[in-house]
N, CA and C of each residue as an Amber inpcrd file, in Angstrom:
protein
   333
  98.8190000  23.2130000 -53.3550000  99.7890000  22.1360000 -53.2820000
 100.7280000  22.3190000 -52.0920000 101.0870000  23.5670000 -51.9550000
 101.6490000  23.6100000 -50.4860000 101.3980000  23.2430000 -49.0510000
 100.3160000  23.7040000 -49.7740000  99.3470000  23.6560000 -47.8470000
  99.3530000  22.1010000 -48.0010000  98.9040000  21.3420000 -48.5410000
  99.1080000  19.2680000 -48.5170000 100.3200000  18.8940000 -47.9060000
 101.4990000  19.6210000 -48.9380000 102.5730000  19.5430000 -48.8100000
 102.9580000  19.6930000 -47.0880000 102.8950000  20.8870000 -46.7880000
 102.7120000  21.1570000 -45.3250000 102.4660000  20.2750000 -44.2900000
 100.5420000  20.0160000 -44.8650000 100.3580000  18.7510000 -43.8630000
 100.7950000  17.3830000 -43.9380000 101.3900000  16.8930000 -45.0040000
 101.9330000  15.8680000 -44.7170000 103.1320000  15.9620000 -44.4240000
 104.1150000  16.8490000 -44.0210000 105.0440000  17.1010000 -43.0800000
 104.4280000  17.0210000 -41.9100000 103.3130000  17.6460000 -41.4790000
 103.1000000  17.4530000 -40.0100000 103.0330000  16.8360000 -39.4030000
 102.3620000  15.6380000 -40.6660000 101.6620000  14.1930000 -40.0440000
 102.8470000  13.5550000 -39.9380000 103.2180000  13.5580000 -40.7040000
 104.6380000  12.6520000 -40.5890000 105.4920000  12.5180000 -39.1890000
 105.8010000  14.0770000 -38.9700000 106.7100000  14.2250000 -37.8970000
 105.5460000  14.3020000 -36.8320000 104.4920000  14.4170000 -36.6500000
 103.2360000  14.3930000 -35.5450000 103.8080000  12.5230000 -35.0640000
 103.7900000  11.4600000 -36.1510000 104.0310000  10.3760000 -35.9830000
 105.0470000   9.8290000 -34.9930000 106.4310000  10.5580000 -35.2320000
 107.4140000   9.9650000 -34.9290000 107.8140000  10.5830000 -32.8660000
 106.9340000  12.1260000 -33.2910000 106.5080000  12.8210000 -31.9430000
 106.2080000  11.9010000 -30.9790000 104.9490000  10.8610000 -32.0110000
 103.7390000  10.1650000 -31.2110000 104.6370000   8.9530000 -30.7870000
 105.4910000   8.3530000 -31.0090000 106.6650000   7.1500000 -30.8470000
 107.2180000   7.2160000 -29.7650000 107.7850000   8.7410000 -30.4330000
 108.8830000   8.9510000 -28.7330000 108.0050000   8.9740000 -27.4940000
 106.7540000   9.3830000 -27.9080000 105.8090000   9.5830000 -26.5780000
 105.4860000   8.5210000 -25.8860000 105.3080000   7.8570000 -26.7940000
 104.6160000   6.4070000 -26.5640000 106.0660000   5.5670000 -26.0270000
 107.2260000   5.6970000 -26.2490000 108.4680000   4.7300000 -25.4090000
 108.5460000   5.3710000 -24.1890000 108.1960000   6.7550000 -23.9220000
 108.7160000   7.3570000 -22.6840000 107.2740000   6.4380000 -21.9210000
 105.8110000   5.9430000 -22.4480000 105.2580000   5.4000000 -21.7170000
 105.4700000   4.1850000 -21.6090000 105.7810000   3.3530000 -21.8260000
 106.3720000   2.1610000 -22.0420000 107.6410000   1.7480000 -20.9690000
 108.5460000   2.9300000 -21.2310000 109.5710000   2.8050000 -19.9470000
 109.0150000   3.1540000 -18.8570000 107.9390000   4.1930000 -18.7080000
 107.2020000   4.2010000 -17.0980000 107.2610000   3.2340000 -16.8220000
 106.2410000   1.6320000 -17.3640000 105.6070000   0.7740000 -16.9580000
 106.5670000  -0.2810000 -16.3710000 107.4460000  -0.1030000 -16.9450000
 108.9210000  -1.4980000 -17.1030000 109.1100000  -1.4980000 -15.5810000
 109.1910000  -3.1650000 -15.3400000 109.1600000  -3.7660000 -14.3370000
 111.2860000  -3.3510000 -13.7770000 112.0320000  -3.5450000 -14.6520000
 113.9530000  -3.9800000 -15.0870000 114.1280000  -2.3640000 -15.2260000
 115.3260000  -2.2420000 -14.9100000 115.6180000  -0.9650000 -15.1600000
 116.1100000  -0.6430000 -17.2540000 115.3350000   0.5590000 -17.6250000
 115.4330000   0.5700000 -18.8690000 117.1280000   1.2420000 -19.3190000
 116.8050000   1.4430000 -20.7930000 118.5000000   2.0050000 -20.7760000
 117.6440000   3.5280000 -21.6760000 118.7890000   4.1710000 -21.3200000
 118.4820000   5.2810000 -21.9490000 118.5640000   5.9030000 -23.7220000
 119.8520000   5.3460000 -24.2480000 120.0420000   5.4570000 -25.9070000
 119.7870000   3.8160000 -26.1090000 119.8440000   3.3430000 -27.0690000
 119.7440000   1.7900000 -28.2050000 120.8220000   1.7530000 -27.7340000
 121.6260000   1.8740000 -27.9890000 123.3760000   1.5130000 -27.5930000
 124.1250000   1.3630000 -26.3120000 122.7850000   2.0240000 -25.6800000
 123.7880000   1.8510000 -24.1610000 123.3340000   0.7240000 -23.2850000
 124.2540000   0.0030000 -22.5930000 123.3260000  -1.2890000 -21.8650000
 122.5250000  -1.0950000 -20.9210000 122.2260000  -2.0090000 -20.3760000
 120.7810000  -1.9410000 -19.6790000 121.5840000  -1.4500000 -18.2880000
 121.6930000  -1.0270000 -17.2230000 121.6840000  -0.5340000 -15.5900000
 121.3330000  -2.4100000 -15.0110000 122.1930000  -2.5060000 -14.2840000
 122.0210000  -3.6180000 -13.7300000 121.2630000  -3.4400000 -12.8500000
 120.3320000  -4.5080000 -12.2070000 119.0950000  -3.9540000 -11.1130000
 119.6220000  -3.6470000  -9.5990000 120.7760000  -4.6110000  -9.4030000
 121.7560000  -4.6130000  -8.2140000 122.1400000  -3.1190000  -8.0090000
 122.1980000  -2.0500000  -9.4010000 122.9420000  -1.1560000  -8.9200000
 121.8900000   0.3260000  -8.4250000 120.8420000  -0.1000000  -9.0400000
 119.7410000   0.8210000  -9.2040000 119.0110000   1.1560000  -7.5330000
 119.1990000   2.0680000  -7.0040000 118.5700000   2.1020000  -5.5860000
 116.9110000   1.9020000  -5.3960000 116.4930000   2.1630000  -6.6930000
 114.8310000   2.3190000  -6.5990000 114.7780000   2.0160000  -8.2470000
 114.0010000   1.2120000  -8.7900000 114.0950000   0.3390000 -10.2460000
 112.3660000   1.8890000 -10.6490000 111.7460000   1.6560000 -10.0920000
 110.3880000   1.9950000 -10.1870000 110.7390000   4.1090000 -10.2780000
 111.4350000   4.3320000  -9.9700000 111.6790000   6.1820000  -9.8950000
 112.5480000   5.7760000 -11.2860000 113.9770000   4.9820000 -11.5200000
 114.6780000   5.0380000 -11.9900000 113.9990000   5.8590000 -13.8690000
 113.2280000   4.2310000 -13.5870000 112.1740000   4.1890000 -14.7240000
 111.5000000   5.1890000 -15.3620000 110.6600000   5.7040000 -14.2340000
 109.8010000   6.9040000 -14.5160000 111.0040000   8.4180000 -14.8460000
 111.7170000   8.2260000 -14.2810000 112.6490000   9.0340000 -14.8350000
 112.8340000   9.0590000 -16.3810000 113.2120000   8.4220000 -16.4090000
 113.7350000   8.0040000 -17.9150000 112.4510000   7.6390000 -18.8310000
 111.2750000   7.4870000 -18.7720000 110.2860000   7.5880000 -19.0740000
 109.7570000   9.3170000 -19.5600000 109.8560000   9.8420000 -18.5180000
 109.3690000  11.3660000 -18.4670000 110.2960000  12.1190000 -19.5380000
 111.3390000  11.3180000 -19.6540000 112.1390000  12.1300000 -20.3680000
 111.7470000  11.8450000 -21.7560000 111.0070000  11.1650000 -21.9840000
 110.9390000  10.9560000 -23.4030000 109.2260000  11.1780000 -23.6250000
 108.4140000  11.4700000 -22.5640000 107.3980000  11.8580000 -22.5180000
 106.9710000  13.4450000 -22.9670000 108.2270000  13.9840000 -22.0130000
 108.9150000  15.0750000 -22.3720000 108.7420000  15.9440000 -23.2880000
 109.9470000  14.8230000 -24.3400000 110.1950000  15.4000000 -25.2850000
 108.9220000  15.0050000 -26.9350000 108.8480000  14.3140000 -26.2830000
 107.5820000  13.7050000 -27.8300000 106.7330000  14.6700000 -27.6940000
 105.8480000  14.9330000 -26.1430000 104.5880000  15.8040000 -25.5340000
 104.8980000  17.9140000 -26.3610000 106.3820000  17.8920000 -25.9150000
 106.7950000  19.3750000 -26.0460000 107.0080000  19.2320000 -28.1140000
 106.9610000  18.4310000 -28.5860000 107.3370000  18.0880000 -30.3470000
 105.8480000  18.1080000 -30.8320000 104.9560000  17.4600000 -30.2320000
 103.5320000  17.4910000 -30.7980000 102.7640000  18.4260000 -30.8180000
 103.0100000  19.4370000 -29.2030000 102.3820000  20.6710000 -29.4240000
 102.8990000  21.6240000 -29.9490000 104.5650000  21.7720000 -30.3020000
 105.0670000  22.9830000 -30.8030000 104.6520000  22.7270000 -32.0130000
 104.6160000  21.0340000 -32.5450000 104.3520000  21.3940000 -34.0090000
 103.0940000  21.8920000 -34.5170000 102.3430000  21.5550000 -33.8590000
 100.5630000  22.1800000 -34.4960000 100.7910000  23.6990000 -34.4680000
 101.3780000  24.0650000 -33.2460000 101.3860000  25.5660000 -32.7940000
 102.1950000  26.3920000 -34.1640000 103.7160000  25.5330000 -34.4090000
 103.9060000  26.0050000 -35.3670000 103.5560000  25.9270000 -37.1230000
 102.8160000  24.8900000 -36.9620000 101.8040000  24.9420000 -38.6210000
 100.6850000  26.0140000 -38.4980000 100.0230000  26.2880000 -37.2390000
  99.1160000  27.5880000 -37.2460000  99.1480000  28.6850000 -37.0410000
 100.3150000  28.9840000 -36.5460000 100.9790000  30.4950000 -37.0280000
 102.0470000  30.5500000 -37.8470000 102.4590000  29.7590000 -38.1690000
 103.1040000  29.5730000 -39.8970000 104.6600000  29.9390000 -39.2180000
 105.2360000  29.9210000 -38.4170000 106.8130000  30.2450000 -37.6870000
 107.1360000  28.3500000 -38.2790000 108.5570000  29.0110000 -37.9810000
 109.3580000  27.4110000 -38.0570000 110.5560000  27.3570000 -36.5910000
 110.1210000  27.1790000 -35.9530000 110.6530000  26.9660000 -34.4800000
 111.1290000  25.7480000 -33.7010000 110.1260000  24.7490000 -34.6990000
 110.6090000  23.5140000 -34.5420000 111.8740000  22.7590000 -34.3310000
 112.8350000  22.9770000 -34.7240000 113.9310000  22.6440000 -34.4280000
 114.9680000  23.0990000 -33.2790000 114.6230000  24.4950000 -32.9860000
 114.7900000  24.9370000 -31.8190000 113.7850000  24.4020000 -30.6600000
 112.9120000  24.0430000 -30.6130000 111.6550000  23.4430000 -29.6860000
 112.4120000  22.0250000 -29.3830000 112.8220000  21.4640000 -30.6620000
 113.5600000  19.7020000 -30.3000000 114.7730000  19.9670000 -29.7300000
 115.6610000  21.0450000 -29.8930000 116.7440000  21.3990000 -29.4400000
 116.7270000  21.3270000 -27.8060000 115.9980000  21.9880000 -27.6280000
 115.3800000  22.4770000 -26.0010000 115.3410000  21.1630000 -25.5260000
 114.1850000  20.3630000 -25.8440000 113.9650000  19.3420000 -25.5090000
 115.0600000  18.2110000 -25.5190000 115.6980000  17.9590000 -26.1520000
 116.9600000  17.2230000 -25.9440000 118.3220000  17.6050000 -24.9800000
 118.1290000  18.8390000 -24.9180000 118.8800000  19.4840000 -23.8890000
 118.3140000  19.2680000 -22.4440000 116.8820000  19.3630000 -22.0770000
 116.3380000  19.0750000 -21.1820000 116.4460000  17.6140000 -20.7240000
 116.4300000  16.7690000 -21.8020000 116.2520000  15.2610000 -21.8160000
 117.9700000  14.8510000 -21.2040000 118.7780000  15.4190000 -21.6060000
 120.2160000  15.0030000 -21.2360000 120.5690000  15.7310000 -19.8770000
 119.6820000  16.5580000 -19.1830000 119.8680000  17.1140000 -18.4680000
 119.0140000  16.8430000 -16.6760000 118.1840000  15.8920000 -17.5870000
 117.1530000  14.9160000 -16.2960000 117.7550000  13.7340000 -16.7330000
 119.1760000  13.4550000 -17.4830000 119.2770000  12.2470000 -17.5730000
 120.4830000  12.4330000 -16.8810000 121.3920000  13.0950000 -16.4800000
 122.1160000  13.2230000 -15.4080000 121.4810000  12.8490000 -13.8910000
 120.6940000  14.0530000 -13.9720000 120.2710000  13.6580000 -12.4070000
 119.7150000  12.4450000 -12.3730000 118.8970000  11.9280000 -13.2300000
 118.3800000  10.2250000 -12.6610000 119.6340000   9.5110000 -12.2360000
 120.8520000   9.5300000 -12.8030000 121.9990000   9.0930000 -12.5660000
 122.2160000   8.8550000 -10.6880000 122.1150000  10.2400000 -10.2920000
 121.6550000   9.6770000  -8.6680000 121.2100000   8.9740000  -8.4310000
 119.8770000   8.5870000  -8.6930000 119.0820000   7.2830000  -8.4520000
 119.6880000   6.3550000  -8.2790000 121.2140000   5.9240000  -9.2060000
 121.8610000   4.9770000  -9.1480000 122.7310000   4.7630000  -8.0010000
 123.0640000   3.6280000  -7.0110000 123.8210000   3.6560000  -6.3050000
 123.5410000   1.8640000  -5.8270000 125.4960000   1.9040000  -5.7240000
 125.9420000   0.6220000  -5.0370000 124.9690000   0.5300000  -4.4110000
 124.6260000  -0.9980000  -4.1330000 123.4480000  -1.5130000  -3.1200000
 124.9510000  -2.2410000  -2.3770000 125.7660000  -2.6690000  -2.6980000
 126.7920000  -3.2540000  -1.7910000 127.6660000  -2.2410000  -0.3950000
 127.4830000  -0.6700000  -0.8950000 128.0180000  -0.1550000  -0.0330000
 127.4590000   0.4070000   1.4190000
């Protein structure tokens, strides 16, 4: 009953891994500059120096983090560690930390 138990934790969170993965591809593709949280507004295109890097930026970052969640988790259901949360830790730290620098990307087109 455990071991089920187990895997349908995996699958579960394998799922939501597979989401984030799948928006960081999604924002690659985007024509408009994307936003980075639900809450924050969109980057106006006027301000964005390059719409197409901006993107992929902010894309990768969530490619990132889904890509580094899917393999720690198998890794950690087959050697039985629980690391996982330190693995998403990392990864969100990384993610806020390429989300600064894309911030360069941004610049007055008026100046």
């Amino acid at each position: 009953m455990l071991i089920f138990m187990k895997l349908c934790c995996l699958f579960v969170m394998e799922v939501f891994a597979a989401v984030i993965f799948l928006e960081g591809i999604l924002q690659w593709k985007q024509k408009e500059p994307v936003r980075f949280w639900s809450e924050e507004a969109a980057v106006e295109e006027s301000r964005v120096k390059n719409v197409e890097i901006y993107n992929r930026v902010h894309g990768s970052l969530w490619i990132i983090l889904g890509g580094v969640s899917m393999v720690s988790l198998i890794v950690n259901y087959l050697t039985g560690t629980a690391h996982t949360g330190f693995t998403v830790l990392c990864g969100i730290v990384v993610m806020f930390l390429v989300h600064q620098i894309s911030l360069l990307c941004m610049m007055e087109r008026s100046k």
